[in-house]
Each structure stands twice: as C-alpha cells, then as structure tokens.
KEKE-3310 file (N, C-alpha, C; in steps of 0.2 Angstrom, whole numbers, plus 5000, padded with zeros to 4 digits):
npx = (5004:5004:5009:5009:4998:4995:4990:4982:4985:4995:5004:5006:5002:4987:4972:4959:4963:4969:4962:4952:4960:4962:4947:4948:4959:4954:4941:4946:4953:4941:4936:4945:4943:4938:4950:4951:4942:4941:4942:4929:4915:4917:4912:4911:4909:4916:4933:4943:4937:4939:4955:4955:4951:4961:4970:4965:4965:4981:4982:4979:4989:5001:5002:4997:5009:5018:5015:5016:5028:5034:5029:5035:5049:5049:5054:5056:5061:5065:5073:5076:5062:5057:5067:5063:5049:5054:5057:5048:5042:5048:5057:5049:5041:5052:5053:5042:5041:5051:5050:5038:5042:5051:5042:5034:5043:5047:5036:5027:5030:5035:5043:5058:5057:5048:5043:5052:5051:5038:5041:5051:5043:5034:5042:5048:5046:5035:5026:5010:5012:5016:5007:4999:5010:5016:5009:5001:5010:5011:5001:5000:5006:4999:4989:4997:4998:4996:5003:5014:5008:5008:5021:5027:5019:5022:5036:5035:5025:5030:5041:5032:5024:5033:5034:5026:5022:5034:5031:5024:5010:4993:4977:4967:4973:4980:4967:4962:4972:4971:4958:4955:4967:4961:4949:4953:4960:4948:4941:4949:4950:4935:4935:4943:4938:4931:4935:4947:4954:4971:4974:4966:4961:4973:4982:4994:4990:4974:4969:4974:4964:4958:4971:4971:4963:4963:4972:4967:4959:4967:4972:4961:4959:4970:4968:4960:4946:4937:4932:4920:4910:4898:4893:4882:4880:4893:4891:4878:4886:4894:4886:4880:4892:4897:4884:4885:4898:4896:4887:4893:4903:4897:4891:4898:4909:4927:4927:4913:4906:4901:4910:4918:4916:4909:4908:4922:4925:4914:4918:4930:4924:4916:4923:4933:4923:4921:4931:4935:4923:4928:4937:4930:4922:4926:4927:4916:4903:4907:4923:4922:4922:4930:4943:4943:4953:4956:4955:4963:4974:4976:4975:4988:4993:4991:4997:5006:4998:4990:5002:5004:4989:4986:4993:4992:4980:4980:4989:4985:4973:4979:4987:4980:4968:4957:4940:4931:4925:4929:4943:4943:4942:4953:4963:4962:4966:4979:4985:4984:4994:5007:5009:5009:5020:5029:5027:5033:5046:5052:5044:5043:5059:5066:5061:5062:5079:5081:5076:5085:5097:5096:5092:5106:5115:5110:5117:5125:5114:5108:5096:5082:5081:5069:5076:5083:5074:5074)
npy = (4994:5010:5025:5039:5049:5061:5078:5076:5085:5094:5089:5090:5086:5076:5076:5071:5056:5052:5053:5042:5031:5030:5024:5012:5004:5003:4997:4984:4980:4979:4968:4957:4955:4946:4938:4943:4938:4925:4916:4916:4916:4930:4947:4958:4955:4954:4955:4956:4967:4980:4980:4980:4994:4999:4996:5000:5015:5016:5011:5022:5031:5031:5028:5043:5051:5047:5050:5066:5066:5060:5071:5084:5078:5072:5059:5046:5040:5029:5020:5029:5030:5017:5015:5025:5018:5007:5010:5019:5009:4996:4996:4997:4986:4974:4980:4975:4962:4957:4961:4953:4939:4938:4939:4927:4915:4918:4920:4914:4902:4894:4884:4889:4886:4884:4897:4905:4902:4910:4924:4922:4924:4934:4945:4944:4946:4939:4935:4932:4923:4911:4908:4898:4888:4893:4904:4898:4894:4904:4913:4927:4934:4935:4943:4949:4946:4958:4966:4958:4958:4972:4977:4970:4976:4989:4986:4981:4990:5003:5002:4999:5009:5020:5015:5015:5029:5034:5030:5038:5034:5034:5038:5026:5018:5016:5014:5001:4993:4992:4989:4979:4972:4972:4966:4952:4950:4947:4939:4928:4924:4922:4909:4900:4903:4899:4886:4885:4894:4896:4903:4908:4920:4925:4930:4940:4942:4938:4949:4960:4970:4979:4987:4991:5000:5009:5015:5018:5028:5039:5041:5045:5057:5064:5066:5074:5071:5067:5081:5083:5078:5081:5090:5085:5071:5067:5067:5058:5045:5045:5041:5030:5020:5019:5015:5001:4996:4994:4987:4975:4972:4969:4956:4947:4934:4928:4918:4914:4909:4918:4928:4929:4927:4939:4947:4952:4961:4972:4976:4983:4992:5002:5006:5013:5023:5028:5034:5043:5052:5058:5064:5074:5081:5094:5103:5097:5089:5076:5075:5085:5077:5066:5075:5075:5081:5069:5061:5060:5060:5048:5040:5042:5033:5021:5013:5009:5001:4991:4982:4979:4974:4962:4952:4958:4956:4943:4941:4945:4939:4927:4929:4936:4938:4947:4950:4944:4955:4964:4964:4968:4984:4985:4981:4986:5001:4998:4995:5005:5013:5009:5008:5022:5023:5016:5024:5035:5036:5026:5024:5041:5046:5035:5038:5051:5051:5043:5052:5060:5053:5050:5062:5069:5057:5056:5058:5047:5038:5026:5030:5030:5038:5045:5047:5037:5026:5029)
npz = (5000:4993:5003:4997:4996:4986:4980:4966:4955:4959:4966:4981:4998:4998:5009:5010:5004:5013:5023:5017:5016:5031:5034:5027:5030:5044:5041:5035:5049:5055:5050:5054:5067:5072:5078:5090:5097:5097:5087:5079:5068:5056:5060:5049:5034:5021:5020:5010:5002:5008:5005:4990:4988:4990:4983:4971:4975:4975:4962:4955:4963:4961:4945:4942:4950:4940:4929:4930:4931:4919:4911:4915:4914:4902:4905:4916:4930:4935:4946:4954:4957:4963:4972:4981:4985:4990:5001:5009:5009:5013:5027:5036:5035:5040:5052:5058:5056:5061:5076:5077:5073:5086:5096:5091:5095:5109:5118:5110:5111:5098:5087:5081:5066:5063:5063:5054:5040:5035:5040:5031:5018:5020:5020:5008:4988:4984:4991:4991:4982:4989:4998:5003:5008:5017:5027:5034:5045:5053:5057:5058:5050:5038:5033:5024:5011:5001:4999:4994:4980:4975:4978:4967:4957:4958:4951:4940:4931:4929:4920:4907:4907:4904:4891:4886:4884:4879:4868:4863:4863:4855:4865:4863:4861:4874:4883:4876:4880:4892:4899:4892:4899:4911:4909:4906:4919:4928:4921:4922:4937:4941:4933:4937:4951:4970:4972:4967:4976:4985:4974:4965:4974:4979:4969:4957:4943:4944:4953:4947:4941:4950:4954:4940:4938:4944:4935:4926:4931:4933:4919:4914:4926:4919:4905:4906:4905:4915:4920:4914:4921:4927:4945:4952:4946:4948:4964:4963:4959:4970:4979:4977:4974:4987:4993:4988:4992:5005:5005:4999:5008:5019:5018:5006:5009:5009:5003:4997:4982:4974:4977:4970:4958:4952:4964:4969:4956:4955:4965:4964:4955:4961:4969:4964:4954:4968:4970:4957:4963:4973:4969:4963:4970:4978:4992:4998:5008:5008:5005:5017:5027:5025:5027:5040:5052:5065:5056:5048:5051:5056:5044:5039:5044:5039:5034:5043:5053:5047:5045:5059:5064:5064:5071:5084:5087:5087:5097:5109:5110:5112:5126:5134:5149:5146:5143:5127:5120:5125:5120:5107:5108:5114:5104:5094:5100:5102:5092:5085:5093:5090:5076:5077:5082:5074:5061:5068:5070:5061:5051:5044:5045:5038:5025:5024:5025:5014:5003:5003:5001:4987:4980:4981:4976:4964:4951:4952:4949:4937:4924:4915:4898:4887:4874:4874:4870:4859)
capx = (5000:5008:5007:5011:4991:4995:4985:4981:4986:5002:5011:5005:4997:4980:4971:4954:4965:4971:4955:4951:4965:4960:4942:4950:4962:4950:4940:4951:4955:4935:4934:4951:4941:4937:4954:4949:4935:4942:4943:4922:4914:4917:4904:4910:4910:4921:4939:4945:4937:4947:4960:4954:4948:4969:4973:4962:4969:4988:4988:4978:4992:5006:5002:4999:5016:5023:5012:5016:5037:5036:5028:5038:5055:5051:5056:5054:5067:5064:5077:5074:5054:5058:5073:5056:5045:5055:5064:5043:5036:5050:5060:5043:5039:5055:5054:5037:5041:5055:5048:5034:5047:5054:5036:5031:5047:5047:5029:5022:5035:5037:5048:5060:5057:5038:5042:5058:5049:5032:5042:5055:5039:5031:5047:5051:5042:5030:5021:5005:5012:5018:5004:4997:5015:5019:5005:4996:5015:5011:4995:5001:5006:4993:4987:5005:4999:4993:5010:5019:5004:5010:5027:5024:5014:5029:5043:5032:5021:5033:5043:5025:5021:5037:5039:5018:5024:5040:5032:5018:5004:4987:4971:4963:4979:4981:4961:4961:4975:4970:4951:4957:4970:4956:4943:4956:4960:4942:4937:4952:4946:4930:4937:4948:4933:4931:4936:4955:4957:4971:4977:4959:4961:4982:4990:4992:4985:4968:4969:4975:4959:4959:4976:4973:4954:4966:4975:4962:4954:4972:4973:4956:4960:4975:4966:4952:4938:4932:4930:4914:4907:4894:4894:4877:4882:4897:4886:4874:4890:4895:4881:4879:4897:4896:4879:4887:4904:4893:4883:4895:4906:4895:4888:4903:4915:4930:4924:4910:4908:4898:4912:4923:4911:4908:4911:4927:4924:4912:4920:4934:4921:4913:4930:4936:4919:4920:4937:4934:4918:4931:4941:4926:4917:4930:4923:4908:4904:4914:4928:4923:4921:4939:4947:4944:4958:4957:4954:4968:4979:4976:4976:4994:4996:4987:5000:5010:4995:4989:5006:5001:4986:4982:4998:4991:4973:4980:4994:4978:4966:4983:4989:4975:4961:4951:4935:4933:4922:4934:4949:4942:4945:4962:4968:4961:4971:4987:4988:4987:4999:5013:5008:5012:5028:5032:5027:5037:5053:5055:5042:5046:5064:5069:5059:5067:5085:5082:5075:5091:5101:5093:5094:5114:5117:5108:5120:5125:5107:5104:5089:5081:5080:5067:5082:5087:5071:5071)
capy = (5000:5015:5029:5045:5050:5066:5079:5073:5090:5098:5087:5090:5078:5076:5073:5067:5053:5050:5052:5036:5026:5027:5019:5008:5000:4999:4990:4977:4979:4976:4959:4953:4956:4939:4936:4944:4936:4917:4914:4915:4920:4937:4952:4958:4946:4954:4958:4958:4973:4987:4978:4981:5000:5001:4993:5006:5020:5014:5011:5029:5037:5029:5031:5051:5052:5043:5054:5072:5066:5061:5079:5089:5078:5066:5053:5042:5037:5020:5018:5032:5029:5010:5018:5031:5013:5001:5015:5020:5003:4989:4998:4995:4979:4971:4982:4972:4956:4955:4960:4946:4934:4937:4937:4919:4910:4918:4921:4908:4896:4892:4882:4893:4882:4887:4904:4907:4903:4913:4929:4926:4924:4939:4949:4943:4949:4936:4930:4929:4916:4907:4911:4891:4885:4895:4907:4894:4892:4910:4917:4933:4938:4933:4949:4955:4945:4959:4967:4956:4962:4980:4977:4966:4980:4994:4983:4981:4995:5009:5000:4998:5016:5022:5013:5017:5034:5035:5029:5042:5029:5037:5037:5023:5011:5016:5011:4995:4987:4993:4988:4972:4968:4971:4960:4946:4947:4945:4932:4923:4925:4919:4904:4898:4902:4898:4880:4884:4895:4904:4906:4914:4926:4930:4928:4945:4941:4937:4958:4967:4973:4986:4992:4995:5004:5016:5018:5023:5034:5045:5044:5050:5063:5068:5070:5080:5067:5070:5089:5082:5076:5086:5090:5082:5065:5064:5064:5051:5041:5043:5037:5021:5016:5020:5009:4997:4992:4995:4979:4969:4971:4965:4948:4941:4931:4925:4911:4914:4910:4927:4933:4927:4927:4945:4953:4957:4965:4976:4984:4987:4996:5006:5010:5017:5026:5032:5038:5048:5057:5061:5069:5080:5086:5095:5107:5096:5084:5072:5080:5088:5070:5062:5078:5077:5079:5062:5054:5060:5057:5039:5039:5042:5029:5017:5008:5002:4998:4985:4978:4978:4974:4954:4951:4964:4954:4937:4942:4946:4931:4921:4929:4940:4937:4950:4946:4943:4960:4969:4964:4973:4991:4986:4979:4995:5006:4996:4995:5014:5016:5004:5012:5029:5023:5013:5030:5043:5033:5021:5028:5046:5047:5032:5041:5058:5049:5041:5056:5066:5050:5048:5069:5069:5053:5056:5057:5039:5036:5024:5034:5028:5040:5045:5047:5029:5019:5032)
capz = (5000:4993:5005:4996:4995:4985:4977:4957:4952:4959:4968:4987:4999:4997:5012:5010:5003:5019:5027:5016:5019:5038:5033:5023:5038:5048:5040:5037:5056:5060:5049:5057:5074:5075:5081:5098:5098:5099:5081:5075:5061:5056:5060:5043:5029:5014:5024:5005:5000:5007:5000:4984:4989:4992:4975:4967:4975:4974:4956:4954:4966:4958:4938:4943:4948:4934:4922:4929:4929:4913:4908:4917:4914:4896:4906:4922:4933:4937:4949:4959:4962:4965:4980:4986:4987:4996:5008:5011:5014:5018:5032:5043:5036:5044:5060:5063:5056:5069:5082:5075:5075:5093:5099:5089:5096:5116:5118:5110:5111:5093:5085:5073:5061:5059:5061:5048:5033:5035:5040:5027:5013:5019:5017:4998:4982:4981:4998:4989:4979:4992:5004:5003:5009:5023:5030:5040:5050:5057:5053:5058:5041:5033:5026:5020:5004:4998:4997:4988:4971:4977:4975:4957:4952:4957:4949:4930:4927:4927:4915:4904:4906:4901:4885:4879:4884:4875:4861:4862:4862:4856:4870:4860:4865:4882:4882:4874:4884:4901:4898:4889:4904:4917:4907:4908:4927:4931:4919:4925:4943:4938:4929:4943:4958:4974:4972:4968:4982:4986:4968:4963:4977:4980:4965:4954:4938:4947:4956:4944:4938:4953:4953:4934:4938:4947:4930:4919:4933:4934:4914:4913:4926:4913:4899:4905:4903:4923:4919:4909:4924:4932:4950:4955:4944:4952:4969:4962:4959:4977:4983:4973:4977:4994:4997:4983:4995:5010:5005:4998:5014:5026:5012:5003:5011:5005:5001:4994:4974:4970:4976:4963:4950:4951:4968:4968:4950:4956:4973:4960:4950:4965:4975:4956:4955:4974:4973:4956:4965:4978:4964:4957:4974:4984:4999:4998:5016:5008:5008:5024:5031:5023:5027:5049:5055:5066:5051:5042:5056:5056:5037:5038:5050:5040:5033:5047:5056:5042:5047:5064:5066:5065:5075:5091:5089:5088:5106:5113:5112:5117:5131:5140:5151:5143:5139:5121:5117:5126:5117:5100:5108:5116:5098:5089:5103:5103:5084:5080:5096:5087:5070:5076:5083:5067:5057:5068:5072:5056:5040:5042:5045:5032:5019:5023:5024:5007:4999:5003:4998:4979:4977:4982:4973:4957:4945:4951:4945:4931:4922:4906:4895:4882:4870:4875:4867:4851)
cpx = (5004:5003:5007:5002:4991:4992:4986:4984:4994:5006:5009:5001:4990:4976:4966:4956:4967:4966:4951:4953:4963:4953:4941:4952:4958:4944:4942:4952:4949:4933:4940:4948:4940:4942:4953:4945:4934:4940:4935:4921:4914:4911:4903:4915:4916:4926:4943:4944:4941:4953:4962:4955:4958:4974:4972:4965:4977:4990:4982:4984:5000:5007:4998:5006:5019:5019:5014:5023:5040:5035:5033:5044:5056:5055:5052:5058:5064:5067:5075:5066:5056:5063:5066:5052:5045:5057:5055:5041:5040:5057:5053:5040:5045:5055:5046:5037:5047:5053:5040:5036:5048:5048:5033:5034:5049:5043:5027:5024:5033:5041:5049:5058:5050:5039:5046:5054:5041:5035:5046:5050:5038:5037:5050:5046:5035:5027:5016:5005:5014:5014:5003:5003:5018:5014:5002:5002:5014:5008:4996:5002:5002:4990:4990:5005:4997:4999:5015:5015:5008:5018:5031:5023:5020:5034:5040:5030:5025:5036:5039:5024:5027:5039:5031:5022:5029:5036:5025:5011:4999:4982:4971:4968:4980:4973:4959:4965:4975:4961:4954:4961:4964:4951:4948:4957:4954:4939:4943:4951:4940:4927:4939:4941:4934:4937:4945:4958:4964:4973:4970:4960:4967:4985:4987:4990:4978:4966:4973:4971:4957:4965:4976:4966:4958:4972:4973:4959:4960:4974:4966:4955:4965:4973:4961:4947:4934:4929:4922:4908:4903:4893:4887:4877:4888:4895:4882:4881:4894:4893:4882:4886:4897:4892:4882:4892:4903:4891:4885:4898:4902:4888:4891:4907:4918:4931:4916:4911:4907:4903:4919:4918:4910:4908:4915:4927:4919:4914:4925:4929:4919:4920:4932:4930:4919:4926:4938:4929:4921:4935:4937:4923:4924:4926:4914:4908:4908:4917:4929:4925:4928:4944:4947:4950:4961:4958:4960:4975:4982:4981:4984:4998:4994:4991:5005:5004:4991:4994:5006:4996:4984:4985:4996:4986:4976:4985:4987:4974:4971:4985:4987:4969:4955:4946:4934:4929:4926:4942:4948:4945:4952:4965:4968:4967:4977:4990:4990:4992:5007:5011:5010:5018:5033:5031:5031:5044:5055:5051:5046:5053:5068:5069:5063:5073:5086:5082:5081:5097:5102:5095:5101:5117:5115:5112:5125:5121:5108:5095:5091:5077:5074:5072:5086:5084:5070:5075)
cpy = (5006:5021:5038:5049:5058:5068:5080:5078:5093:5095:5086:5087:5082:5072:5070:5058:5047:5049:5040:5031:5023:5022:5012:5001:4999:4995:4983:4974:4976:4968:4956:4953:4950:4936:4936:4942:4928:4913:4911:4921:4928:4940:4954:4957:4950:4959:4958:4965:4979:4984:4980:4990:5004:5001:4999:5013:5021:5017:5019:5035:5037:5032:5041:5054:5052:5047:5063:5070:5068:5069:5084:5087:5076:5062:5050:5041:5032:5020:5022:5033:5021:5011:5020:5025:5010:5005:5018:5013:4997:4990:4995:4989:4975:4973:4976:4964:4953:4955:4954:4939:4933:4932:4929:4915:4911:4917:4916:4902:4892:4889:4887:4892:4884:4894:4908:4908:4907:4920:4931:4927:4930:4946:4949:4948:4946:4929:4928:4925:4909:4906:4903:4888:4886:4899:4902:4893:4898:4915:4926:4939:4936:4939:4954:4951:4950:4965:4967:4961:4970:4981:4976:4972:4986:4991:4984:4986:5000:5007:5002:5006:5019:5020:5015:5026:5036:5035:5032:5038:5031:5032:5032:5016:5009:5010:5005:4990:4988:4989:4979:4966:4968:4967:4954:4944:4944:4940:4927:4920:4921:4913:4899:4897:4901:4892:4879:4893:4895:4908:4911:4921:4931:4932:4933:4943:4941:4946:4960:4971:4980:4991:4996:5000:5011:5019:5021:5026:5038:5045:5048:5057:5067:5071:5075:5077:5068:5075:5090:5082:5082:5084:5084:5074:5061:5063:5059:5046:5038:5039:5031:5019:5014:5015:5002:4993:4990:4986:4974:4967:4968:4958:4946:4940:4931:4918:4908:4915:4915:4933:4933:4929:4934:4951:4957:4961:4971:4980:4984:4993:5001:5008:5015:5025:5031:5037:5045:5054:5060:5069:5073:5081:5089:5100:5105:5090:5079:5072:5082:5082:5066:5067:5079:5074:5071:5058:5054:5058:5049:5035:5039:5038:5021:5010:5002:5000:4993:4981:4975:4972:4967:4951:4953:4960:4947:4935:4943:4942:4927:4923:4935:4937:4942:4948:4948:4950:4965:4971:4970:4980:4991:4986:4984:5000:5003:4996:5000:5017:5013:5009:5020:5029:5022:5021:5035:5041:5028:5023:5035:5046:5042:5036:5047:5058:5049:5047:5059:5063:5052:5055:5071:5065:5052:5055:5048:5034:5032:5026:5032:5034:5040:5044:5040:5026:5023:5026)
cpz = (5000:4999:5004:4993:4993:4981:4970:4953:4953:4966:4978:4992:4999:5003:5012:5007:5009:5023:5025:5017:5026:5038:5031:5027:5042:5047:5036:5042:5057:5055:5050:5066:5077:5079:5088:5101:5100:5092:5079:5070:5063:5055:5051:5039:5024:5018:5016:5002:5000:5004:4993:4981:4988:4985:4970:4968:4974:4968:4953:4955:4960:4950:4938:4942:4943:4928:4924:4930:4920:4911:4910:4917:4907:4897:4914:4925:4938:4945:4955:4963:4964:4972:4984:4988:4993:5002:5009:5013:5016:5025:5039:5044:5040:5049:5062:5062:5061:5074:5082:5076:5081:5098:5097:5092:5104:5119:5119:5113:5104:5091:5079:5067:5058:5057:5057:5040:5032:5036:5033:5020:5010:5017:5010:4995:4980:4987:4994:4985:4982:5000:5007:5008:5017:5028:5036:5045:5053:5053:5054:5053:5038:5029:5023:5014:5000:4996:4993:4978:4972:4974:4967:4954:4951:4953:4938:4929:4924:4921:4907:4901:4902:4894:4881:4879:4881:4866:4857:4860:4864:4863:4870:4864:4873:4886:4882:4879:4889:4903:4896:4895:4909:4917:4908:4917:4930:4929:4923:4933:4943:4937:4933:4952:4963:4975:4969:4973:4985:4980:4965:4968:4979:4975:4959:4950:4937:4951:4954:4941:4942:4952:4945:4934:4940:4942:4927:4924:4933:4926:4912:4917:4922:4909:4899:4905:4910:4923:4916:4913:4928:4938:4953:4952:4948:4960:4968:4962:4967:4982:4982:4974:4982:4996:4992:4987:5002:5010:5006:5003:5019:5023:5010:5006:5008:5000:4998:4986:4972:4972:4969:4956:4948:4957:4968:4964:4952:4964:4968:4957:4956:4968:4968:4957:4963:4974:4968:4957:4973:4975:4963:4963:4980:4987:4997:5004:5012:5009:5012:5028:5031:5025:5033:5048:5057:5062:5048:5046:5058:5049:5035:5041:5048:5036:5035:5052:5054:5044:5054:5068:5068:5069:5084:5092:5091:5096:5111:5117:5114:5124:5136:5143:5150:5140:5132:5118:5119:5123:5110:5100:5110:5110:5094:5092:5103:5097:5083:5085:5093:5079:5071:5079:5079:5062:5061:5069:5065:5048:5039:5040:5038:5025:5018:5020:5016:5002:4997:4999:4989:4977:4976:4979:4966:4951:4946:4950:4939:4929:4916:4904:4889:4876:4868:4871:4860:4846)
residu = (UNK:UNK:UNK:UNK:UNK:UNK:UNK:UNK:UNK:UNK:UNK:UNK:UNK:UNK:UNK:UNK:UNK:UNK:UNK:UNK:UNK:UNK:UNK:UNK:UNK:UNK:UNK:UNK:UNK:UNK:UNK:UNK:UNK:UNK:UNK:UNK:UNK:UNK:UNK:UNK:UNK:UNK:UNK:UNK:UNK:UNK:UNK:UNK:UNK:UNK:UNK:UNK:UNK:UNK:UNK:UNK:UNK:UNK:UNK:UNK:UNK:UNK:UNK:UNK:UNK:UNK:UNK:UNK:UNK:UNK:UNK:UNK:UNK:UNK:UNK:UNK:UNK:UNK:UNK:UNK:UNK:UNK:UNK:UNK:UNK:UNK:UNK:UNK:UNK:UNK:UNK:UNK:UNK:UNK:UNK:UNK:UNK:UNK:UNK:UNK:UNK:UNK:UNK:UNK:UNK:UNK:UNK:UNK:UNK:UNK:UNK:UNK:UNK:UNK:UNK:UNK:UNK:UNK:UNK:UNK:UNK:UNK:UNK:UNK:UNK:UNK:UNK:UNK:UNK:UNK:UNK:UNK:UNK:UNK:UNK:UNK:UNK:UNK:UNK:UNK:UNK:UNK:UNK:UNK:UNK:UNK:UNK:UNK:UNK:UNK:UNK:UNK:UNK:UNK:UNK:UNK:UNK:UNK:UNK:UNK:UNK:UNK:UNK:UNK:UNK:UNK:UNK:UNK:UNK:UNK:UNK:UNK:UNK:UNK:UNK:UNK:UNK:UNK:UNK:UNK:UNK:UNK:UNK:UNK:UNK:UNK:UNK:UNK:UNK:UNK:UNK:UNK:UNK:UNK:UNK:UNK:UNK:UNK:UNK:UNK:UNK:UNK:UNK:UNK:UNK:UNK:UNK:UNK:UNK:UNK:UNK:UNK:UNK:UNK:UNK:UNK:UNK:UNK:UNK:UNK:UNK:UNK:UNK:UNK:UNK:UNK:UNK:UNK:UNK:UNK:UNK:UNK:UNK:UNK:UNK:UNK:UNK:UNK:UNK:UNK:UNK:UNK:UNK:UNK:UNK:UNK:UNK:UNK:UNK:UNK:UNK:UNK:UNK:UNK:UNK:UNK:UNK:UNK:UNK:UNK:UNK:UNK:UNK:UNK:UNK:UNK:UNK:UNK:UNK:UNK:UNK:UNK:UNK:UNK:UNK:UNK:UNK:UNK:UNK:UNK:UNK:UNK:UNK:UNK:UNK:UNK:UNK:UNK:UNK:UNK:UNK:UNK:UNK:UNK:UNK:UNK:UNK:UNK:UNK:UNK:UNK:UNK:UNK:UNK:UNK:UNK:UNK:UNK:UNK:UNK:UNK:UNK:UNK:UNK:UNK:UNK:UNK:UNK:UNK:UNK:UNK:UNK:UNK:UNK:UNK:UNK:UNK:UNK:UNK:UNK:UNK:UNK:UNK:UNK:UNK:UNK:UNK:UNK:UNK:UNK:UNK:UNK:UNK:UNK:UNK:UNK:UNK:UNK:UNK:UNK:UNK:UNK:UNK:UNK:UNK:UNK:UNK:UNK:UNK:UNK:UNK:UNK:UNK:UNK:UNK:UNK:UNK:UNK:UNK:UNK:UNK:UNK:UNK:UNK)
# end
C-alpha cells in the first residue's frame, strides 16, 4: 500500500485521501476482529474489500506520479521511484516482522522452524504466491499477501508506462490494453473460483483489475475526461458506490463464489467510482468527512497499522484474560499506538533519509531515457 496519498494535480498531499486510507484499515481491522474474539465468524464478511479500495487508489496514486514526471522531465526514473518505494514501505515491514518473530518464538513458544519461513515469505516479492505453503505456520502475516501484488505492480508497470509513453501511444491504445487487461483478470478470477482458492484470490493476475481501475481513473483525470462530469452525477456516483461496497462488505466472504464470479469486479468498479467522486466534489461533506483531521491522522498511520494489526489481535486472544468483546477496543488502541511509533521513528525518517540519499546521489542514477528507446 503505497502511502504517498498526494494531490492529482500539483504534487501536494491530498488529504481526503488519507482520510480514506484510515476507513479503509479499519475496516480490514474490523473483519480481522474475529481474532479477539476466539477465532468466530466474522461480523463483517468481505475483509478483501478494502483491499481492493487500496489497490484502486495505489495504482491511481502511483500512475499520477509517473504521468506528471514524465511531463515535466520526458522521462521516468525508474530507479529512483523503486529507491522512494521500498525506503517508504519495507523499512517498517522488517521492523514488525521482527519484532513478530521474537514474539512467535518467546511468547508463543514456537519452533524457529515454523516461524523462519512465514516471516522470510512475507518479506520477499512474492508471499501471495507462496501464501498456501507458509501462511498457515504463522497466521500473523497473513494479510501482508497483499503486498507482495504492490510490489509486482511497482517493479512492471513503470517499465510499461514508460515505453507506451515514450512511444507516444494514442488514448485509444492506452484504452484498449487497460480495459482488455482488466477484462482478463476477472474472467480469469471467475474461471479459477472459489474452488481453487488461494490462487483465485492471492496471486496478481487474478487483482490486477483494481490496481489498473486506478490507472484509467488517473489517465482520465490527465486527459480532462472528469471535467465532463457534472457536479450532481458525480454525487449520484458517490452514493451508489458507497451503498454498493457497504453491501458487499457486510455479504461476501472470501469464500463465497459470488464473490469470485463477480464481487470482487464490482468493489473494483465502485471503489474506482468512489474515489473519482472524491476527485470532482472538493469542499463538499465528503471531503469535509475524509478531510477530519482524526481521520487524516490515522490515514497516515494506516500503513503500518495493516502491518500491525492481525499480529496485536492474535497476542491478545493468546495471552490475556480480557474478555473477548473487550479485546476489539484494546487491539484497535494498541495497533494505532505501534503504528504511530512505526510512522514517527521508522516511516518518516527512512523516507526523509532516502530522499536526501537519491537527490545527492543522482548522478549515480541509472535513468532511462526517452532518447534511449528512440
């Protein structure tokens, strides 16, 4: 989950973003609740959706970036947004899967042996394809498969984008093969079902259809095709997404077919929908709503508390006596107090550092050039 939630247009964060982010995590956190609860059915059924909500707005914030570089450089520096990623989101993944690890093998009393290969999974590029093999040894990372698509998605697209853009590739192309790839994920999705579980659900191929939803909402914001939209439509859109994700979330499981068949395609389709009726109603209660401070405060917290949070609920239900309706508010409050520590001692600074790094060592930059693929 990228966290650079900046504004579409010139470069500066954009809070209602943040605001969303915190909505987003927490509900993630509130269908992971069942951990403190003694492992029962969850209150609410689709803990994949924010997921998706994340994927949408990632690959929105992302192919932004990468379209106001190009304009303002005629190029992309690869090297240097791949630096700004992993120095933004895997300084904080090892600070908790360490301290993950100590806690599986002192705590729990774990053998090593279970809990090496599950931390080292989650740390690679490609847990979600290895979720099947190791997850079940220490469920605690279980929902950092959705990072390894994150990092997949940062390592190709740029590539992608930079060679259609080099190669001035009309609307109609961009169109075709984003439309084209996002009808493939989902049929494939679809094809695969429930019944091949966890590859229908982990493994990018099958969820690239959101990351790319959040491609074609930041080309269409590029071209001007937003600008069409009238203010009162993109309120009906708000709505109908909103009760749209509302639904699904508290009806389809993961393990429900319909969500395969067609759910997940459809909270891509409204999260995409919600996020550009975020973009077309500024100083309207939406906005006012994703802009509360609290909220935004979170929302910038909401990256390392996704790394947090399954780990804080499942120390919980092992080694307290609070009763199990009690645990929900402890593991809410211990998560965002480890999230604001992992954000002011380990996200901020790293990033800072890095930045200063990449700007002082530029010219020891490998940068591809447009002049390179002429």
């Amino acid at each position: 989950m990228d966290l650079t939630a900046q504004h579409p247009t010139d470069g500066r964060r954009y809070q209602p973003f943040d605001g969303l982010r915190a909505i987003l995590v927490m509900g993630v956190m509130a269908h992971h609740v069942e951990w403190t609860l003694g492992d029962t059915t969850p209150i609410f059924e689709a803990g994949w959706l924010p997921v998706d909500g994340f994927f949408v707005l990632s690959g929105f914030l992302i192919s932004t970036a990468l379209l106001r570089e190009f304009a303002n450089t005629g190029t992309i520096d690869i090297v240097n947004f791949l630096g700004r990623r992993f120095a933004r989101l895997y300084p904080a993944l090892l600070v908790v899967l360490g301290v993950i690890g100590v806690v599986g093998v002192v705590a729990d009393g774990r053998p090593f042996a279970d809990v090496w290969p599950s931390l080292a999974s989650a740390a690679s590029l490609g847990h979600n394809f290895n979720y099947r093999s190791v997850s079940p040894l220490l469920t605690e990372v279980g929902p950092l498969w959705s990072l390894g698509i994150e990092f997949q998605f940062y390592i190709v697209f740029p590539v992608i984008a930079l060679a259609l853009l080099a190669l001035r590739a009309p609307r109609r192309v961009w169109v075709v093969l984003l439309l084209a790839a996002m009808a493939a994920s989902a049929t494939g999705r679809a094809m695969l079902g429930v019944e091949r579980f966890p590859e229908s659900y982990l493994w990018t191929p099958v969820r690239m259809d959101s990351l790319l939803g959040g491609v074609l909402l930041a080309l269409a914001r590029q071209w001007g095709w937003l600008d069409v939209i009238k203010p009162a439509a993109a309120r009906a859109v708000a709505v109908i997404s909103t009760g749209t994700l509302m639904a699904l979330y508290l009806t389809l499981d993961g393990f429900d077919a319909r969500t395969y068949d067609w759910g997940i395609t459809l909270a891509s389709l409204a999260s995409t929908g919600l996020i550009g009726a975020v973009l077309l109603l500024p100083h309207s209660r939406l906005d006012a709503l994703l802009s509360w401070r609290p909220l935004v405060g979170l929302g910038r917290r909401s990256y390392s508390a996704y790394l947090w949070h399954q780990a804080v609920f499942l120390f919980l239900m092992r080694h307290t006596d609070r009763g199990p309706w009690s645990r929900p508010v402890v593991g809410f409050v211990a998560t965002f107090v480890l999230a604001d520590l992992t954000y002011r001692l380990v996200e901020r600074p790293v990033l800072a550092w890095s930045g200063r790094s990449l700007r002082t060592g530029r010219t020891a930059i490998v940068r591809t050039r447009l002049a390179e693929l002429d």
